[in-house]
ZAMARGU-4260 file (C-alpha; in steps of 0.2 Angstrom, whole numbers, plus 5000, padded with zeros to 4 digits):
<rodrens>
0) 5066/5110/5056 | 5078/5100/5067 | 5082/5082/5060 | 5072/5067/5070 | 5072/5050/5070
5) 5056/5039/5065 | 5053/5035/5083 | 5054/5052/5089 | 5042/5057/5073 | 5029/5044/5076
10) 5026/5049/5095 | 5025/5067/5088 | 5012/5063/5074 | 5003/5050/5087 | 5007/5037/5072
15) 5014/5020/5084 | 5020/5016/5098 | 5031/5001/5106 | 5031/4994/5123 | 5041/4981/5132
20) 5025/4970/5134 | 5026/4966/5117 | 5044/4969/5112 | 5045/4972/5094 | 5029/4973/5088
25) 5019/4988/5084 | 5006/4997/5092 | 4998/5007/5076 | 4987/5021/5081 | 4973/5028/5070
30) 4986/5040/5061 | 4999/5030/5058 | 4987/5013/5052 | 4980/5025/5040 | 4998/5027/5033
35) 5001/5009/5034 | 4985/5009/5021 | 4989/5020/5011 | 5007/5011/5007 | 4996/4994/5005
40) 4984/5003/4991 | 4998/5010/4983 | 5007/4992/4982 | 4990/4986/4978 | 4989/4998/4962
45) 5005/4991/4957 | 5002/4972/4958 | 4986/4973/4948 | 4996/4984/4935 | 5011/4969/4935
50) 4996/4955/4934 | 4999/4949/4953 | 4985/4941/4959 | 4982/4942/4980 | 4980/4928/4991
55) 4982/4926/5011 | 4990/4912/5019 | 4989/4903/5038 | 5000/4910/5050 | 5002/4894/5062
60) 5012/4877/5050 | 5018/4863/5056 | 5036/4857/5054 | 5034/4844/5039 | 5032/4863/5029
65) 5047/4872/5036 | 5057/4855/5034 | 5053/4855/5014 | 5057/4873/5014 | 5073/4872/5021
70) 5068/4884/5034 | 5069/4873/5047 | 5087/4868/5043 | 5094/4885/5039 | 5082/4896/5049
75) 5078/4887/5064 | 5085/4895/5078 | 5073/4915/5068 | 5057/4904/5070 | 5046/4904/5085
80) 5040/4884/5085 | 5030/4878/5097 | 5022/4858/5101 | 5030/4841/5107 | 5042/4829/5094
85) 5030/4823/5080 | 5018/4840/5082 | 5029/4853/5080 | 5025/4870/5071 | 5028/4887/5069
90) 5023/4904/5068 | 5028/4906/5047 | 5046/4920/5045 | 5042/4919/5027 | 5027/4917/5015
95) 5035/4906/5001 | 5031/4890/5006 | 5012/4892/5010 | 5011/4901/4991 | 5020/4884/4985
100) 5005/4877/4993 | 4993/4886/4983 | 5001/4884/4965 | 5003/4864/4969 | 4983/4863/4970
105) 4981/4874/4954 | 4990/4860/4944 | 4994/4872/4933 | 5001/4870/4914 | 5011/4880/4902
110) 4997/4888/4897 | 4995/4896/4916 | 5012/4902/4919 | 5018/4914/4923 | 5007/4913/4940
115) 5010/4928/4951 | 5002/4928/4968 | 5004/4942/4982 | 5001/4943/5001 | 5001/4957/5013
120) 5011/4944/5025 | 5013/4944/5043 | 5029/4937/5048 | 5037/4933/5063 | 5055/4932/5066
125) 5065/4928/5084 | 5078/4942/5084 | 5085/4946/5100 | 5083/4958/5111 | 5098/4967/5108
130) 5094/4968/5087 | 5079/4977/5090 | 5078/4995/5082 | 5061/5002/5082 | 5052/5000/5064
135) 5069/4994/5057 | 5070/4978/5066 | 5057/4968/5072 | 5047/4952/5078 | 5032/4953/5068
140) 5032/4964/5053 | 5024/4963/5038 | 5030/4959/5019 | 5023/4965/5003 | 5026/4947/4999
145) 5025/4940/4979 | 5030/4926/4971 | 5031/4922/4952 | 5029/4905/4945 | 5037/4903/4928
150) 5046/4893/4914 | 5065/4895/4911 | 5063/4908/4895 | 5052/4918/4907 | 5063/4922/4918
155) 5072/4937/4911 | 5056/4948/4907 | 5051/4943/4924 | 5064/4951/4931 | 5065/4965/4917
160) 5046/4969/4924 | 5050/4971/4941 | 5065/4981/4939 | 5056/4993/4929 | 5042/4995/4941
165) 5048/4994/4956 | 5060/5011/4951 | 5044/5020/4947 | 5038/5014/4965 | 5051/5023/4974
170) 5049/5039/4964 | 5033/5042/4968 | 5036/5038/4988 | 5049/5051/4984 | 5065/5043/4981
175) 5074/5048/4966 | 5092/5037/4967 | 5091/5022/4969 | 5104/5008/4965 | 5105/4989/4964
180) 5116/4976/4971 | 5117/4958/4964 | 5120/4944/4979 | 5127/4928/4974 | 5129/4911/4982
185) 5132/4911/5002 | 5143/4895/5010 | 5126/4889/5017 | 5116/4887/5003 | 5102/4874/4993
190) 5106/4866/4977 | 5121/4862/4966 | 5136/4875/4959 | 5128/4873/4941 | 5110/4879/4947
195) 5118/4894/4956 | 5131/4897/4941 | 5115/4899/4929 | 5103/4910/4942 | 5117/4922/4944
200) 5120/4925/4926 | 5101/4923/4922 | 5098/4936/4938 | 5114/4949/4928 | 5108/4947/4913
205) 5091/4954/4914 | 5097/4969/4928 | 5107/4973/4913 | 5093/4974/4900 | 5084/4985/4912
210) 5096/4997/4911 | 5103/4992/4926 | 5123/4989/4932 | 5120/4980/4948 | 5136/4981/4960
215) 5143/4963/4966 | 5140/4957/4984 | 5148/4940/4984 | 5141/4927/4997 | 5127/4939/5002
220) 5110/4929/4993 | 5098/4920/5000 | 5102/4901/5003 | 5091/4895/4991 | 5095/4909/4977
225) 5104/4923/4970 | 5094/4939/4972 | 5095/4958/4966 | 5092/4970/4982 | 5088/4988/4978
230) 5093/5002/4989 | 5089/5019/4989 | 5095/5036/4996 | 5088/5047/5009 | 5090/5066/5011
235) 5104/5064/5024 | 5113/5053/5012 | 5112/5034/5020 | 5107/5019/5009 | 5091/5006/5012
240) 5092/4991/5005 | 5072/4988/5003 | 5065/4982/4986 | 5072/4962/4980 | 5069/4949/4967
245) 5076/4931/4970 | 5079/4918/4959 | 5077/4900/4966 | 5077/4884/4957 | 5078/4873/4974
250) 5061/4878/4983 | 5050/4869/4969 | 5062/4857/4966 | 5060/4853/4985 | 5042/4853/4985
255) 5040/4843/4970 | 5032/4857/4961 | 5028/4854/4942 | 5017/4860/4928 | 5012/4851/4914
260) 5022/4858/4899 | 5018/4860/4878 | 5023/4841/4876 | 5012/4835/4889 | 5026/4830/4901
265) 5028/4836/4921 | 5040/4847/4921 | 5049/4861/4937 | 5044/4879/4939 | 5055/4892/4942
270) 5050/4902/4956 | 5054/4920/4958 | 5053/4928/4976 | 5048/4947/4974 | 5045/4960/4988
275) 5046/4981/4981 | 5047/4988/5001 | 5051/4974/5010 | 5047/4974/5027 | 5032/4990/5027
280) 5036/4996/5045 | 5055/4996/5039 | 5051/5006/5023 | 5041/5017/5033 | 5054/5020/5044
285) 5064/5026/5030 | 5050/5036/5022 | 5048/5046/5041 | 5067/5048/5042 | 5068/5054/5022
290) 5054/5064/5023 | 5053/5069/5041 | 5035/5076/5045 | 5033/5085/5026 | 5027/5068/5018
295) 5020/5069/5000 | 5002/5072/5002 | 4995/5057/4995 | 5004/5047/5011 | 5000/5059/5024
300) 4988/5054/5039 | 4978/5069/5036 | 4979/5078/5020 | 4969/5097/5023 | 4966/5104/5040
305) 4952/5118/5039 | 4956/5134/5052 | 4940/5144/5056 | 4949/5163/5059 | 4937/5164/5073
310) 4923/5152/5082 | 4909/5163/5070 | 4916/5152/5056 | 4915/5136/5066 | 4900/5130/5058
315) 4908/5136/5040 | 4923/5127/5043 | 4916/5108/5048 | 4904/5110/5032 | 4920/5114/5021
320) 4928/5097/5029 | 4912/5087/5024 | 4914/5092/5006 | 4931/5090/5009 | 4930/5070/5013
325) 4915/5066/5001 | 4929/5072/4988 | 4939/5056/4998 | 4951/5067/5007 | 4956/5064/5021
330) 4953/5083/5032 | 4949/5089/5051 | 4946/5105/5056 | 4957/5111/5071 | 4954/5114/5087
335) 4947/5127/5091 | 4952/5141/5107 | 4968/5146/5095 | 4975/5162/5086 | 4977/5159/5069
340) 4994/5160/5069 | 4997/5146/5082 | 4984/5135/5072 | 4996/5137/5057 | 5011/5132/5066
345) 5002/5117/5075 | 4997/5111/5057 | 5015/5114/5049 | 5023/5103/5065 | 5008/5091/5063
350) 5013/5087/5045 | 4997/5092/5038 | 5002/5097/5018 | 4988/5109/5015 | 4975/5123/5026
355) 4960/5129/5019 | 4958/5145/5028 | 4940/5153/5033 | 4936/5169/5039 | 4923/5179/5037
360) 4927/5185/5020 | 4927/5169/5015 | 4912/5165/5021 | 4902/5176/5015 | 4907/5172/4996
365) 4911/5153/5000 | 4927/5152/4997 | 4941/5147/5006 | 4960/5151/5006 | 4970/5138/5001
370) 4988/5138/5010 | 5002/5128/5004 | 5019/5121/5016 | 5028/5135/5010 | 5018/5145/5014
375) 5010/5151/4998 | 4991/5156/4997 | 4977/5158/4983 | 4959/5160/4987 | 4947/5148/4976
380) 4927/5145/4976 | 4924/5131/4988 | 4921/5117/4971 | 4936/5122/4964 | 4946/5121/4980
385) 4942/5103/4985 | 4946/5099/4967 | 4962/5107/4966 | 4968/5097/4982 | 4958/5080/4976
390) 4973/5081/4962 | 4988/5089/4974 | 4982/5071/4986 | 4979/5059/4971 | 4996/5045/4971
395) 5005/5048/4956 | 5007/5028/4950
</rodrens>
């Protein structure tokens, strides 16, 4: 199978497509938002796992916002603002400061932390024309955005947490290496040299207790922390830096963030900046390119397609894909006008994992034969078919 890019896959498996009407921003077609799905209830198994709670934030907030943020100093010239002096705002690049917004209404004390809140966000970020790369770089995109609230002494599991789960993430999507970088302190940056000096050892530190030995990329954090960036290799060899944690003790400090601690006194939060893909269009861009259209079957768009040998078994074959997505798969049955050896290969380039087979053999004794990628095949009772390919198609997290 010749080697294509995540562009050239997705106008083959009709998953998106991008136009100069609305230059970096996706068009997702049925097949490809169905993708996009499965990613979000995978991620959405792993937050309830890791105790994050979800919440969804505005998209449109006004400059006083961006301004406590530092976003507006520092990231200006990324945001797409709009209004007159006095009633500026902007369309938000990042989630952070509206989840600031949440946990300050929760007055929250000891007792409550660690707080972690998720969104699904929809960001958007000025690039230029020239920096936009299909799924890789965009306008709007969307983060699986999460942000932990927490003591000093919490710090460390925090981050031990994440790295332990965000590794067994990437093996399920498929990704078996994976390697980690730590990012210290940029020359534009928030807060003092003994807060940074104390996030970047805090930040090693627990790397290091997760079994980790993070690689050192001097001035490459963000500009209100250090972070940990994860990176993992595709089957061509190339490196994706997607999954992050980042440590910042400026945000609530800038807010005015507090909690009431044991002694009944105010004191600052540490906030922790979280995301296990990162951008989910980039990440899936890496997924197509990694995977090409042989993706694991609990991600692909459709998961069993049913061949009828002839049109004598139509009716056989859209009763097998009923009991088929009652079982929760997702199953079609292909078209029909077709040998059977053309219907295989239209599936194979299609992507579809698994073919359930029909003849009139099969139909007589409801069965089906089951057809593997590589071409392997065993012939099962209809029951024990959809049951075999409900576990092949179940996500392993």
């Amino acid at each position: 199978m010749d080697i294509l890019d995540h562009k050239q896959i997705g106008q083959k498996l009709g998953l998106f497509h991008l136009q100069e009407e609305a230059p970096g921003m996706v068009f997702w077609h049925p097949a490809g938002f169905v993708l996009v799905r499965a990613m979000e209830d995978a991620i959405r198994t792993r937050l309830a796992t890791d105790g994050f709670v979800e919440v969804l934030t505005p998209q449109l907030v006004r400059r006083p916002i961006w301004e406590a943020s530092g976003h507006w100093a520092n990231f200006r010239a990324h945001m797409f603002a709009f209004g007159d002096q006095g009633r500026e705002e902007a369309l938000k690049p990042v989630s952070c400061p509206c989840h600031i917004q949440i946990v300050e209404r929760m007055a929250p004390s000891y007792r409550d932390l660690p707080i972690r809140l998720a969104e699904f966000g929809v960001v958007h970020r000025d690039e230029d024309d020239g920096a936009l790369n299909g799924l890789f770089r965009l306008r709007q995109f969307t983060q699986d955005d999460g942000h932990i609230f927490c003591e000093k002494h919490q710090i460390e599991d925090e981050v031990v947490r994440f790295c332990t789960s965000v590794r067994a993430l990437y093996e399920a999507f498929g990704f078996a290496s994976s390697s980690v970088a730590l990012s210290t302190r940029p020359a534009q940056r928030a807060g003092d040299d003994a807060m940074w000096d104390l996030a970047e050892q805090v930040l090693d530190a627990a790397a290091r207790r997760a079994g980790l030995e993070p690689s050192l990329q001097p001035g490459e954090g963000a500009f209100y922390g250090p972070k940990l960036e994860f990176s993992l290799l595709d089957r061509l060899g190339r490196s994706w830096q997607c999954g992050t944690i980042q440590l910042d003790f400026a945000m609530p400090e800038r807010f005015g963030l507090s909690y009431v601690d044991a002694q009944g006194a105010k004191a600052r939060p540490v906030m922790l900046h979280r995301a296990i893909l990162g951008s989910l269009e980039r990440f899936l861009a890496v997924l197509l390119e990694h995977h090409q259209r042989a993706l694991p079957p609990w991600l692909a768009p459709e998961q069993v397609r049913v061949l009828p040998v002839s049109d004598a078994q139509a009716p056989y074959a859209r009763a097998i894909r009923e009991t088929l997505r009652h079982s929760g798969l997702r199953a079609a049955v292909a078209a029909g006008g077709q040998t059977l050896s053309r219907a295989i290969v239209d599936a194979h380039d299609a992507g579809v994992p698994f073919l359930a087979i029909v003849g009139k053999r099969e139909a007589a004794a409801s069965q089906v034969t089951l057809r593997d990628r590589d071409g392997a095949q065993r012939v099962l009772e209809q029951g024990a078919a959809a049951a075999e390919l409900v576990a092949l198609c179940k996500p392993p997290l």
